[in-house]
C-alpha positions, 0 to 999 in steps of 0.5 A: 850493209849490215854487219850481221849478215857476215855473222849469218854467213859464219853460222851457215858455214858452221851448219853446212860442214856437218854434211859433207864433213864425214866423207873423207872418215868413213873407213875410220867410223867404219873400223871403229864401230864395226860396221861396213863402209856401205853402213856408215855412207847412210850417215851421209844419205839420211842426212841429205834426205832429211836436209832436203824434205824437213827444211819447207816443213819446219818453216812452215811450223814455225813461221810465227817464231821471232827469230833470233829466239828460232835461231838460238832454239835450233842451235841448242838442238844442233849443239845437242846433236854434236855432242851425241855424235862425238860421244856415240858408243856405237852406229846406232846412236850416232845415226841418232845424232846425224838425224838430230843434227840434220833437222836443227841444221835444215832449218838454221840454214834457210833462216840464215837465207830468210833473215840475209835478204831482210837485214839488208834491204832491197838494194842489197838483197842478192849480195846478201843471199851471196854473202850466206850462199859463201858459208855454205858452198865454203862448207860444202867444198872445203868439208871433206879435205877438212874432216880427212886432215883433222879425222886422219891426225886425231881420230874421226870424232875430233872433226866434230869436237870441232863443230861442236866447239863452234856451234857453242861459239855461235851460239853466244854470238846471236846472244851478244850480237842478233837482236830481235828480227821479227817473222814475216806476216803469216800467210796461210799454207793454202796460199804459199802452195798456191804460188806453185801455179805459177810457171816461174815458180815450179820452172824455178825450182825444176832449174836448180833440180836440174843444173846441181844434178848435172853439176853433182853427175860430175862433181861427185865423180871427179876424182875418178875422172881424173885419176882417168883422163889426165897425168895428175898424181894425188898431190895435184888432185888435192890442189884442184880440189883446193884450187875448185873449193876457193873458186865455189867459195867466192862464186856465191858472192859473185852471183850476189853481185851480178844479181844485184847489177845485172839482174836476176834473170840476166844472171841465171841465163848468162851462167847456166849458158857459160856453165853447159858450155864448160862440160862440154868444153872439159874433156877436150882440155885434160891435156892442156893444163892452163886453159883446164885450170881456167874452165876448173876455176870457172866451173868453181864459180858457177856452181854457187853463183846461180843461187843466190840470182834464182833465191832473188828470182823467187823472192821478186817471183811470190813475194808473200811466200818468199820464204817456203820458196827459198826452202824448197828451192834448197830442198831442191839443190840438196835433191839435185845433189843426191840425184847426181850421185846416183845418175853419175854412179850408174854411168861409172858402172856402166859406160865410163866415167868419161861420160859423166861430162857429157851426160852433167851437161845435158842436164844443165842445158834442160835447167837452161832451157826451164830457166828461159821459160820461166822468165819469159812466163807471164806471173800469175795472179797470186791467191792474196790479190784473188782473196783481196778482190 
């Protein structure tokens, strides 16, 4: 497999810990720019919001950008971005730079997931999406612990001198390392909006709306949880947190792997089963330590082993519009996430947090129920083969 894969993997995971990375500082950027800890989580939803609508939009703008001089382009920008963060001197211009960040990063992240599945080939092209899938669900889980440590020992603008320094290190990667990759045959926005008449591709996408809001109802609460329901003190929290974080890392790789083995289909199905299950099963286990730590370490796995399956179903789905699917099915899974942070918050206020299992799996049995019947659906006719008739 090409070895530049890895390296997409690496600047994926370098972009990815921007999001999440200021959770576990925000009392710190609070106090020191006088602003109240509600002001300073709008750090995390205009980011989120940003990441979620730019991503199909500026792919579509720039489609006929060569992408390595694309990906060096959008790296400048996010450098630009973190050095207006760790030099804000007050909120509103580190809200600047979280915007700044947010629209380079929504972009380099789904060019990372365009150019896995180009660089290997058919062959391999699920383990690709897998390989990047890795950098981003390792940002994702291990940003907040590493932004707490790095924020709490030196000061919340250290956790982003280091992004910074990493960005600048990436940045002469694709110098050294990335040769030129040529964008796809441009086709026309009439006719990549044209696949949402197809069932498999707007039940897809619903998919992944549907399971990481139920696996955000939970995920986003699950401290809480169990500070509620088990006898852990807040060094076992930290190590299930750890314990979670390695298995998601390794999940989007596991789901490359059953992609390209079982299929994509058989993949999704198969997951989405076993992950409903494990939500219901959870609250039943709190007391019975090792077959919890077993349903934490699955439920890590299968939180990022459907995408890369479902970014693979999409491509085999529209293959001329393969890309703006993959950005909207990303678009998709942040919007799940915002979406299971305000579910799972209603829940806590108004019934129990007790609930939000329950509830996380209800949602994943609907993404179940749109997944069965999109690979049972019949394809189409695209808009290319209407015109070329």
């Amino acid at each position: 497999m090409d070895k530049r894969i890895y390296f997409l993997m690496i600047i994926a995971f370098v972009i990815g810990s921007v999001e999440l990375i200021i959770s576990g500082i925000l009392d710190l950027i609070a106090e020191d720019l006088n602003v109240s800890i509600g002001q300073a989580g709008l750090l995390i939803t205009v980011f989120a919001l940003i990441f979620a609508v730019a991503s199909p939009i500026l792919l579509v703008l720039t489609a006929k950008i060569e992408r390595k001089v694309l990906t060096l382009g959008c790296l400048y920008v996010f450098f630009i971005g973190c050095i207006v963060t760790v030099f804000s001197p007050t909120f509103s211009v580190l809200f600047i730079g979280r915007i700044i960040l947010a629209l380079s990063g929504a972009l380099l992240i789904i060019l990372c997931l365009v150019m896995a599945p180009s660089l290997a080939g058919n062959q391999y092209k699920g383990r690709a999406i897998g390989i990047v899938s890795m950098g981003v669900s390792a940002s994702l889980v291990l940003g907040v612990p590493l932004g707490l440590i790095i924020g709490n020992s030196f000061g919340w603008r250290a956790p982003f001198v280091l992004i910074t320094v990493m960005t600048a290190l990436s940045i002469i990667g694709v110098h050294a390392f990335m040769g030129r990759i040529e964008p796809k045959s441009q086709v026309p926005l009439r006719q990549q909006l044209a696949a949402f008449k197809n069932p498999k591709i707007t039940l897809g996408l619903t998919t992944t709306f549907l399971y990481m809001t139920g696996h955000s109802i939970m995920y986003s609460y699950f401290k809480p949880y169990l500070e509620a329901t088990t006898v852990f003190n807040g060094n076992w929290v930290s190590i299930i947190y750890l314990i979670f974080g390695v298995a998601a890392v390794f999940g989007g790789g596991i789901g490359g792997v059953m992609a390209d083995l079982l299929g994509t289909r058989k993949t999704m199905v198969i997951s989405l089963a076993i992950f409903s299950s494990l939500f219901f099963i959870l609250p039943f286990t709190t007391g019975l330590f090792p077959i919890f730590f077993i349903i934490i370490i699955a439920w890590g796995i299968l939180s990022w082993a459907i995408s890369p399956a479902m970014q693979s179903y999409l491509i085999e789905s529209a293959p001329e519009s393969s890309e703006i699917q993959q950005s909207l099915n990303n678009s998709a899974l942040h919007l799940g996430v915002a979406g299971g942070s305000v579910i799972g918050a209603g829940i806590v206020d108004t019934l129990s947090v007790e609930v939000n299992p329950f509830a996380g799996g209800i949602l994943i049995i609907m993404s179940l129920i749109t997944v069965v019947i999109s690979v049972n659906s019949k394809k189409k006719t695209s808009y290319a083969a209407k015109s070329a008739i």
